[in-house]
TINUDREN-303195 format. One line per 8 residues: number of its first residue (from 1); their letters; for each residue y negated, z negated, x negated of N, C-alpha, C. Coordinates in Angstrom, 2 decimals, padded with zeros to 5 digits. Last residue first. Example, Ala and Ser with C-alpha at 12.3 -4.5 7.8 and 13.67 -1.06 7.14 Angstrom:
2> SA> 002.25:-007.08:-012.85:001.06:-007.14:-013.67:-000.03:-007.87:-012.90 | 005.69:-007.80:-013.19:004.50:-007.80:-012.30:003.30:-007.80:-013.20
# end
This chain:
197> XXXXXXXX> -059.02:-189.68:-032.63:-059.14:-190.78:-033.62:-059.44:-192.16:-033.17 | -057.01:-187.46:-031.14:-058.33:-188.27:-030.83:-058.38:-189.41:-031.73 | -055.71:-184.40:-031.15:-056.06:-185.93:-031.25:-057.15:-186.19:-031.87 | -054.42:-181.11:-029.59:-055.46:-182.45:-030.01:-055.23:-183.34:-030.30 | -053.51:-178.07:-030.33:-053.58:-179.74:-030.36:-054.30:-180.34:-030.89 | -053.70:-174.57:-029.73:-054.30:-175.82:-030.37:-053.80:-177.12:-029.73 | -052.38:-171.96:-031.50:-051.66:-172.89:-031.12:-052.78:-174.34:-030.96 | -052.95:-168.92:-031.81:-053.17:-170.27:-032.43:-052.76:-170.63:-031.21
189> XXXXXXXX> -050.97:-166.43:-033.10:-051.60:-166.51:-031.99:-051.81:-167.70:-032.13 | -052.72:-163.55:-035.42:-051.77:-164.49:-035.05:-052.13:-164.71:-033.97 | -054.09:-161.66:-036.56:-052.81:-161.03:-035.78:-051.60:-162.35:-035.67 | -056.49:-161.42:-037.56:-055.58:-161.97:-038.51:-053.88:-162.52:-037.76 | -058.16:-160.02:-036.56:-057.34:-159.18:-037.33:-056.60:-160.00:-038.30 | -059.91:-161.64:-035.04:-058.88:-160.98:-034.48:-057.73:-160.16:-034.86 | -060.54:-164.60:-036.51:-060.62:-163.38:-036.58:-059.47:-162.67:-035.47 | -060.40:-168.01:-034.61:-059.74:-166.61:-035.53:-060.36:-165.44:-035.43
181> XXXXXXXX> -062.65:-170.68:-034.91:-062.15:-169.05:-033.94:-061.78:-168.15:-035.34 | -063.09:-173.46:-035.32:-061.81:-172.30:-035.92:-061.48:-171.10:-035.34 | -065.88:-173.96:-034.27:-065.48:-173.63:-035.61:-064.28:-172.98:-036.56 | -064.40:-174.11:-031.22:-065.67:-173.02:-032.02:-065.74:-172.91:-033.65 | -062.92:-175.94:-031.99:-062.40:-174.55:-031.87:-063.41:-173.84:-032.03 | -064.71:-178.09:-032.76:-064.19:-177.80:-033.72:-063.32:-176.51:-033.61 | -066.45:-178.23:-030.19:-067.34:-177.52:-031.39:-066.01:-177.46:-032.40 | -064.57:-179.27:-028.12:-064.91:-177.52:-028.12:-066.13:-177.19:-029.29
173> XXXXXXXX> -064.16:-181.62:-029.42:-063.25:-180.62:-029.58:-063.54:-179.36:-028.76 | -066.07:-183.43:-028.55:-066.16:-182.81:-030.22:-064.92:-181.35:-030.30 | -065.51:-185.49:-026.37:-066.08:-183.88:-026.50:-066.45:-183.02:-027.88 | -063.59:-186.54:-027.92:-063.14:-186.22:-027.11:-064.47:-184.98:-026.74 | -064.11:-188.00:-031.66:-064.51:-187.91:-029.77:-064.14:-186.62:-029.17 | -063.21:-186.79:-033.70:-063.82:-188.29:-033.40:-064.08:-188.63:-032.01 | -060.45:-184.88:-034.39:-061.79:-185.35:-033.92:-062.35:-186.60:-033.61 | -058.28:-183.36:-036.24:-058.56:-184.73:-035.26:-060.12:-185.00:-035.80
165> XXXXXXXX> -055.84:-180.56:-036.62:-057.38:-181.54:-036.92:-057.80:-182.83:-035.82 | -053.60:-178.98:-038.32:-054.20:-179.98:-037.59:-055.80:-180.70:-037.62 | -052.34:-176.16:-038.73:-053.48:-176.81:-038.94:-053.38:-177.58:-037.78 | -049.64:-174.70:-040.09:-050.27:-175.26:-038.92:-050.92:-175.80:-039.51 | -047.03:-171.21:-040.61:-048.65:-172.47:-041.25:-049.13:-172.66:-039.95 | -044.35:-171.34:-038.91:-045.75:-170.81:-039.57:-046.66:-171.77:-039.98 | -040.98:-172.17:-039.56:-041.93:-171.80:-038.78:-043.36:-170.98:-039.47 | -038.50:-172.66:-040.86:-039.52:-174.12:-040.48:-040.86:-173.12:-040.08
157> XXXXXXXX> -037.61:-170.06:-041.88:-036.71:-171.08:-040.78:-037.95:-171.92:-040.12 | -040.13:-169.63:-043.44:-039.85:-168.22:-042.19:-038.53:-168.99:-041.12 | -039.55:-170.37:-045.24:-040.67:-170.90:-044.52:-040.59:-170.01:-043.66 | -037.19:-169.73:-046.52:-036.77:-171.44:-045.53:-038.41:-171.47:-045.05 | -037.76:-166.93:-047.47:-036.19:-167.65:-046.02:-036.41:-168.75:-045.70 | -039.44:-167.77:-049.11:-039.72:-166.79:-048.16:-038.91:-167.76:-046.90 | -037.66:-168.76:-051.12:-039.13:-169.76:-050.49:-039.46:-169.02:-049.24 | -033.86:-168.16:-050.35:-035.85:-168.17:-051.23:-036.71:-168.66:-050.46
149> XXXXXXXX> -032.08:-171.30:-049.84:-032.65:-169.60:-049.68:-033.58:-169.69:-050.45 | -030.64:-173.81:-047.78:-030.67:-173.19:-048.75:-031.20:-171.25:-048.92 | -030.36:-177.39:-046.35:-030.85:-175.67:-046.30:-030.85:-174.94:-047.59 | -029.12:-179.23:-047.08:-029.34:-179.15:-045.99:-029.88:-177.55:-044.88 | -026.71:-180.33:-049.14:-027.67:-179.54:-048.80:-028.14:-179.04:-047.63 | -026.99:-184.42:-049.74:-026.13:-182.72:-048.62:-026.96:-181.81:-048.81 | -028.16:-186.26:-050.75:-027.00:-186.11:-051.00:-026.48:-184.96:-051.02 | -030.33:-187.22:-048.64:-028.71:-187.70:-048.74:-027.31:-187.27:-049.47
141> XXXXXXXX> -030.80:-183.65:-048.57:-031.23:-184.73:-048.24:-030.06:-185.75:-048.59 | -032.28:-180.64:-050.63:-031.13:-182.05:-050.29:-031.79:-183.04:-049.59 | -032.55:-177.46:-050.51:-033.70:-178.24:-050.01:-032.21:-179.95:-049.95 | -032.78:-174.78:-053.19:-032.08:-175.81:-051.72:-032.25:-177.36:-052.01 | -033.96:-171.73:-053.58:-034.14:-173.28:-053.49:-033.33:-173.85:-052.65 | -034.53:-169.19:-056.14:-033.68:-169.82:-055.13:-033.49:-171.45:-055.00 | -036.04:-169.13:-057.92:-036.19:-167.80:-057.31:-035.01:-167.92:-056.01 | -039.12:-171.22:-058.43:-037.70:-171.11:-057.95:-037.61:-169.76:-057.69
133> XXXXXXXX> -041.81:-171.60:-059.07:-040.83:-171.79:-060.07:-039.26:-171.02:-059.86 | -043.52:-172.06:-056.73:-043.92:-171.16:-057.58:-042.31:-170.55:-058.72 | -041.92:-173.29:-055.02:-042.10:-172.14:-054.84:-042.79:-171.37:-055.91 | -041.52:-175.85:-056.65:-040.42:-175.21:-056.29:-040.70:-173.89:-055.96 | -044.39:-176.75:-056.60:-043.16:-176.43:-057.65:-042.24:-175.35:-057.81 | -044.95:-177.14:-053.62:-045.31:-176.28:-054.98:-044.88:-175.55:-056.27 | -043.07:-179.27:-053.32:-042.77:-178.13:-052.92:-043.75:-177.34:-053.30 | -042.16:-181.07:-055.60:-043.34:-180.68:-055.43:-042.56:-179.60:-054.82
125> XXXXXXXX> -039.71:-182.86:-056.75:-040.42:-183.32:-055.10:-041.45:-182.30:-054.69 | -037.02:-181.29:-057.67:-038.51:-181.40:-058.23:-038.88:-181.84:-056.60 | -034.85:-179.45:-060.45:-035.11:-181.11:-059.39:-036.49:-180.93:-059.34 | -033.91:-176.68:-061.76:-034.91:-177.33:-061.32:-035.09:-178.66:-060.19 | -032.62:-174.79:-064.02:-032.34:-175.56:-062.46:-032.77:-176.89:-062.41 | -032.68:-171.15:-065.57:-033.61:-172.67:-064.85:-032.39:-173.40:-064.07 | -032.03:-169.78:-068.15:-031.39:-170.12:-066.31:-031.69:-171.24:-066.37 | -033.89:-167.47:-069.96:-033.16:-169.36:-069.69:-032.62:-169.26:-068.11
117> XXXXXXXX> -035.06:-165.23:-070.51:-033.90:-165.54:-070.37:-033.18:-166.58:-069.90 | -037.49:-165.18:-070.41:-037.43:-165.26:-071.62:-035.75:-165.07:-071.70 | -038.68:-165.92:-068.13:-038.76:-164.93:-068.64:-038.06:-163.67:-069.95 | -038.12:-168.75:-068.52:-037.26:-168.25:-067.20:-037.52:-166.60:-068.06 | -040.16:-169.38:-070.19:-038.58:-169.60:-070.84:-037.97:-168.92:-070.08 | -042.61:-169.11:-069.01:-042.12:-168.55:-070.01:-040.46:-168.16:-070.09 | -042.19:-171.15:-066.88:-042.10:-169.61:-066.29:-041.91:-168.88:-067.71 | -042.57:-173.17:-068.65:-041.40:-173.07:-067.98:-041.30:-171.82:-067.58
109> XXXXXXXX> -045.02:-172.65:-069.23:-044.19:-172.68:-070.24:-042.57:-172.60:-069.62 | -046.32:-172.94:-066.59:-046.78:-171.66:-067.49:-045.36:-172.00:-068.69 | -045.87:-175.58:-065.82:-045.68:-174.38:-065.48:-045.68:-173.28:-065.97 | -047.69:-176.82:-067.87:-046.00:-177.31:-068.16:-045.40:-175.64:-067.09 | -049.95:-176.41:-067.25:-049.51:-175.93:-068.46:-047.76:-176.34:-068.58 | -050.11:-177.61:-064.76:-049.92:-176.12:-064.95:-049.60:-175.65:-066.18 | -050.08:-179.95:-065.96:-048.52:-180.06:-064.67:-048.91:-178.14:-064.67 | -051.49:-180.76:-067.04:-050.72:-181.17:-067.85:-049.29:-180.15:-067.09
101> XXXXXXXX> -053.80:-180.49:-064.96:-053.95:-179.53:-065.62:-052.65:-179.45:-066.34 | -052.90:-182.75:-062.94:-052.63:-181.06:-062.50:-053.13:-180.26:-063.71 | -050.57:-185.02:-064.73:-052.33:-184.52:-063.89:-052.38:-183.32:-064.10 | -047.77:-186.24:-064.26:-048.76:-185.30:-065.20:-049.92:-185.32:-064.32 | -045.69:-187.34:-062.49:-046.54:-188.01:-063.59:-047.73:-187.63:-064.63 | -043.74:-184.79:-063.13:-043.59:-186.16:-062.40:-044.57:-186.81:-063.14 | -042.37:-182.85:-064.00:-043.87:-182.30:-064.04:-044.34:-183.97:-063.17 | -039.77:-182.18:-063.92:-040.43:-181.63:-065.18:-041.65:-182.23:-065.18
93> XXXXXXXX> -037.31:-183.04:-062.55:-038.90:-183.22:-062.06:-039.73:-183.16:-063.62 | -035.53:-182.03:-065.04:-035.23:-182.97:-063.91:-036.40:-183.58:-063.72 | -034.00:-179.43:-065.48:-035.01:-180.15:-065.99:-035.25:-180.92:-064.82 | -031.15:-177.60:-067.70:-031.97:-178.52:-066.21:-032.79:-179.46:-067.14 | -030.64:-174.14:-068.86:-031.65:-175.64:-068.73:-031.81:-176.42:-067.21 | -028.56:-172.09:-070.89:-028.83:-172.89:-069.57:-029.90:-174.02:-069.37 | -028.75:-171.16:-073.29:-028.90:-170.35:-072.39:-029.47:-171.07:-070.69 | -031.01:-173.44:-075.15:-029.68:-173.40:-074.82:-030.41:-171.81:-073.34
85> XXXXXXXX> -031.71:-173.63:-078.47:-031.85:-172.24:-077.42:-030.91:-172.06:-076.63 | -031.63:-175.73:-079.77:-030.86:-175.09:-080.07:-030.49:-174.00:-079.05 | -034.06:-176.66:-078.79:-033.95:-176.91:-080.34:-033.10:-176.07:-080.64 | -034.51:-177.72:-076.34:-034.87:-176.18:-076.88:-034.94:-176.24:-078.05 | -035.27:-179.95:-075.80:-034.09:-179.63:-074.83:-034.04:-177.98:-075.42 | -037.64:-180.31:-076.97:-036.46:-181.21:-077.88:-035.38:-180.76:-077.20 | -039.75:-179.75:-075.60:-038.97:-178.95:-076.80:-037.86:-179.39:-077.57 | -039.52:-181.59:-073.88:-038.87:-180.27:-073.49:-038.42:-179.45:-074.44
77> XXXXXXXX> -040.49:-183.40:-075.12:-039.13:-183.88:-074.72:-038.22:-182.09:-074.44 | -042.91:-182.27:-075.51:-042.46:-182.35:-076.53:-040.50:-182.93:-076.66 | -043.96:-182.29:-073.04:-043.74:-180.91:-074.02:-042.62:-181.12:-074.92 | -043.94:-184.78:-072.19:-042.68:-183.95:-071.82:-042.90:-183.00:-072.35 | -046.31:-185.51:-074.03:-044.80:-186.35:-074.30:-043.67:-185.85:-073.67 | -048.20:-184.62:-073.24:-047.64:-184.29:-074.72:-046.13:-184.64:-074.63 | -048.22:-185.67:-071.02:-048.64:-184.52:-071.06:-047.97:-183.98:-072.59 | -049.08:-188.85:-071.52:-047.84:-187.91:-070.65:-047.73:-186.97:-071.17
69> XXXXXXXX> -049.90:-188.45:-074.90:-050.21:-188.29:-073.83:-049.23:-188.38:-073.19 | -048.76:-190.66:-077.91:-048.77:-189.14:-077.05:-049.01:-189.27:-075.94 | -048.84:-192.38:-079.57:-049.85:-192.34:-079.32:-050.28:-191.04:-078.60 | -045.47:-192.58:-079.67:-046.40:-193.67:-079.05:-048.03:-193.02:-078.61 | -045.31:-190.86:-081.52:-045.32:-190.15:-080.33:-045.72:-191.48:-079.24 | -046.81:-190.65:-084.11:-046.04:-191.73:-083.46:-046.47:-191.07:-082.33 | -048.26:-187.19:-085.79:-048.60:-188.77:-084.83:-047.05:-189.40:-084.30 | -047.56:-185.20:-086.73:-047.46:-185.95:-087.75:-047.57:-187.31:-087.03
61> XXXXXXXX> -048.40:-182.94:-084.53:-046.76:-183.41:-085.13:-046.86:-184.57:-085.93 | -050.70:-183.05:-083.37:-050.04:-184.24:-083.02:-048.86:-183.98:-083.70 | -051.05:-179.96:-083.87:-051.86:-181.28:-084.44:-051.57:-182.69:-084.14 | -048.71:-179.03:-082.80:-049.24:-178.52:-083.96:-049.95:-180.09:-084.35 | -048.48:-178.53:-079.92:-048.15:-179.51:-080.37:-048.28:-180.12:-082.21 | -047.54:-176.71:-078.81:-049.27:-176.81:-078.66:-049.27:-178.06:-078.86 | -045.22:-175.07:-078.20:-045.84:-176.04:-077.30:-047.17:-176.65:-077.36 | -045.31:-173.67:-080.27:-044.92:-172.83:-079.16:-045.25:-174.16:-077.75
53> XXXXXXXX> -045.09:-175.35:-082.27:-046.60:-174.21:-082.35:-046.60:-173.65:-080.88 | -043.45:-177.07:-081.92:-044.05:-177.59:-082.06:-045.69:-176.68:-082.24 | -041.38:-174.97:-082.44:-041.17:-175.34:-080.91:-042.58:-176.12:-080.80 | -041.84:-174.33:-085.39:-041.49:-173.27:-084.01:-041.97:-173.47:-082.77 | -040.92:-176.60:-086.22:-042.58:-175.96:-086.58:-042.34:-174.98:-085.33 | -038.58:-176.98:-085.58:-039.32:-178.19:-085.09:-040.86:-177.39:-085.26 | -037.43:-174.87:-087.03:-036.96:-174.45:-085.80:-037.90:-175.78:-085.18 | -037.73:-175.58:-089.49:-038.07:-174.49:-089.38:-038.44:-174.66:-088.03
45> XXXXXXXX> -036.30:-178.01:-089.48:-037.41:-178.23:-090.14:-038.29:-177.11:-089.44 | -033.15:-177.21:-089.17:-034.52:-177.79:-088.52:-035.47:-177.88:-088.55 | -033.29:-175.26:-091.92:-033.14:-175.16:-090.72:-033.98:-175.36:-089.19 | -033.20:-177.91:-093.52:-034.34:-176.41:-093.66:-034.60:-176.14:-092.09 | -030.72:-178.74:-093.03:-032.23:-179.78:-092.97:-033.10:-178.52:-092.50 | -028.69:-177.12:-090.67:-028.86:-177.15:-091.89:-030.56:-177.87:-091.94 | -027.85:-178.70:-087.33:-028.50:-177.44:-087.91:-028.72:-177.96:-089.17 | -026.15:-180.50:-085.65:-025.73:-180.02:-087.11:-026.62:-178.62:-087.72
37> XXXXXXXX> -027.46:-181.62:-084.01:-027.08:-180.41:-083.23:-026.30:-179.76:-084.89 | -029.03:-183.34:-085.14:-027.76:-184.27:-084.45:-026.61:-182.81:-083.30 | -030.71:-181.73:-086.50:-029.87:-182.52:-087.08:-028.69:-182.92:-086.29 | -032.10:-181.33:-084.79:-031.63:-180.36:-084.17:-030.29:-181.13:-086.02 | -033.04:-184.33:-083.55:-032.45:-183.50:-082.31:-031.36:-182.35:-083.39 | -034.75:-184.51:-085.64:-033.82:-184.82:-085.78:-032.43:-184.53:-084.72 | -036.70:-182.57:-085.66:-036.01:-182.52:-086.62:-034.55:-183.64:-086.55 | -038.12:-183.69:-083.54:-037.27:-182.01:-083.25:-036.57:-182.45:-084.13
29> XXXXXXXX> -038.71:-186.22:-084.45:-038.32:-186.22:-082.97:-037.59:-185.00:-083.22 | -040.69:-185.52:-086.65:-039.21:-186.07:-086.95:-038.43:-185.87:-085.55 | -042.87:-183.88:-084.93:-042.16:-183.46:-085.95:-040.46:-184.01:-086.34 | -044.11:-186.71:-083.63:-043.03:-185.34:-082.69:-042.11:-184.68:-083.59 | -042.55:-189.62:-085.53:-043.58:-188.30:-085.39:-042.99:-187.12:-084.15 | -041.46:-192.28:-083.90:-040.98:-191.41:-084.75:-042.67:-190.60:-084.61 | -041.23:-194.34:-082.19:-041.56:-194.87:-083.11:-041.29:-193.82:-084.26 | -040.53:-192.76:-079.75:-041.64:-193.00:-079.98:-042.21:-193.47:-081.06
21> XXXXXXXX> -037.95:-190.89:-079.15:-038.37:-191.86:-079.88:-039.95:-192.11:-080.15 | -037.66:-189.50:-075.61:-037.84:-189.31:-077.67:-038.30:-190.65:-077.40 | -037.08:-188.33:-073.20:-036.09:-189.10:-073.98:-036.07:-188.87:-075.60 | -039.29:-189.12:-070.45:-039.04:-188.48:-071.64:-038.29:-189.69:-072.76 | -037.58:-188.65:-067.43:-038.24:-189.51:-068.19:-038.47:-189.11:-069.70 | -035.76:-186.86:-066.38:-037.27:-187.08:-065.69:-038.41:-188.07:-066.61 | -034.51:-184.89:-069.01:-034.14:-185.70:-067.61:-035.97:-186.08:-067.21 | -033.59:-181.75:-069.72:-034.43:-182.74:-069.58:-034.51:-183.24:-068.65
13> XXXXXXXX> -030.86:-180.39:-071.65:-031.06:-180.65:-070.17:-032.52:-181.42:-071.01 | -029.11:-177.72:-072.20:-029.55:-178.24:-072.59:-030.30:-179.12:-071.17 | -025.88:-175.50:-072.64:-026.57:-176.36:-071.90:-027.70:-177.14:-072.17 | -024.28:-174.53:-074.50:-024.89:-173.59:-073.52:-025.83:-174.45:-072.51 | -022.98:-176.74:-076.16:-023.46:-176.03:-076.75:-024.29:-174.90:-076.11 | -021.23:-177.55:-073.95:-022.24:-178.48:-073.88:-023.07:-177.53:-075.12 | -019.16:-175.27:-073.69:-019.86:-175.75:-072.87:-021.08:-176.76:-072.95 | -018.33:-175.98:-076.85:-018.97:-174.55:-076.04:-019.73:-174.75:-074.73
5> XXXXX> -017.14:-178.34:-076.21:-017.79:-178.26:-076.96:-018.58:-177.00:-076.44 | -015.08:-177.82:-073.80:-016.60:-178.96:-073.60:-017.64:-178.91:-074.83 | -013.10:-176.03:-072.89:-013.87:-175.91:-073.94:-015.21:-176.78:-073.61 | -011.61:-177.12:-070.20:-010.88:-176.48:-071.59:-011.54:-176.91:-072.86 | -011.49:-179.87:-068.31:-012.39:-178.93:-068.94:-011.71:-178.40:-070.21
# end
């Protein structure tokens, strides 16, 4: 590698686990990130109120991040990967562990940054995730990529939306097609299978 300084100066990452100090304030947490990034005290100081208004993190700056939610606690890891506005970001299952309100507000902020300029690259089990987030996904198994494209291209490889249903009895299944009769203007052709519970 020629230039690793420059290079690690364009990069910022968040790993899956949040990597602050707990026995600190969120406040000291930025401030010291952007210290160990040699930003002038002031500086930091400035740039921790910033990230700490821009995450919604305002009234917990002064708290032991001990006493931080999940939810607080990767904002606040995230803002710590954004101290020094890296062009590039991995974030490694951003959203692992949150409860779906913690896990849309983490969305909404991430779609910010993408907006904003950042080059996402995204680890993530939620194929939710991925489609809302990604503007290109590939899918690993073992290691290998196994497939690769927009959300469009790999649900258009793996086929069409299927519904399954399973019935309790064996004559129950001409009231549950009676219950799924398609419209005719929804210009598919169903496919039915059974099982029997």
């Amino acid at each position: 590698m020629q230039q690793p300084d420059e290079l690690r100066s364009r990069i910022g990452l968040t790993g899956q686990y949040a990597a602050v100090d707990e026995y600190l304030t969120g406040r000291e947490n930025l401030e010291m990130v952007g210290r160990l990034y040699h930003l002038p005290k002031k500086q930091a100081r400035r740039r921790a109120d910033e990230l700490l208004e821009r995450f919604d993190l305002v009234d917990a700056a002064s708290r032991l991040v001990k006493t931080y939610s999940g939810g607080m606690r990767r904002r606040l890891d995230l803002s710590a990967s954004l101290v020094f506005s890296p062009p590039v970001l991995f974030l490694d299952e951003p959203t692992t562990g949150l409860d779906p309100r913690s896990r849309l507000a983490m969305w909404d902020i991430i779609g910010e940054l993408v907006s904003g300029g950042t080059t996402l690259l995204l680890t993530t089990q939620y194929l939710e995730e991925a489609d809302r987030l990604a503007d290109r996904i590939a899918v690993v198994d073992a290691g290998r990529v196994i497939a690769e494209g927009t959300s469009g291209e790999l649900k258009a490889r793996v086929g069409g939306e299927r519904l399954e249903i399973t019935v309790a009895q064996g004559d129950g299944l001409e009231d549950a097609a009676r219950v799924l009769e398609l419209p005719e203007c929804w210009n598919v052709t169903p496919t039915v299978m059974a099982a029997y519970a």
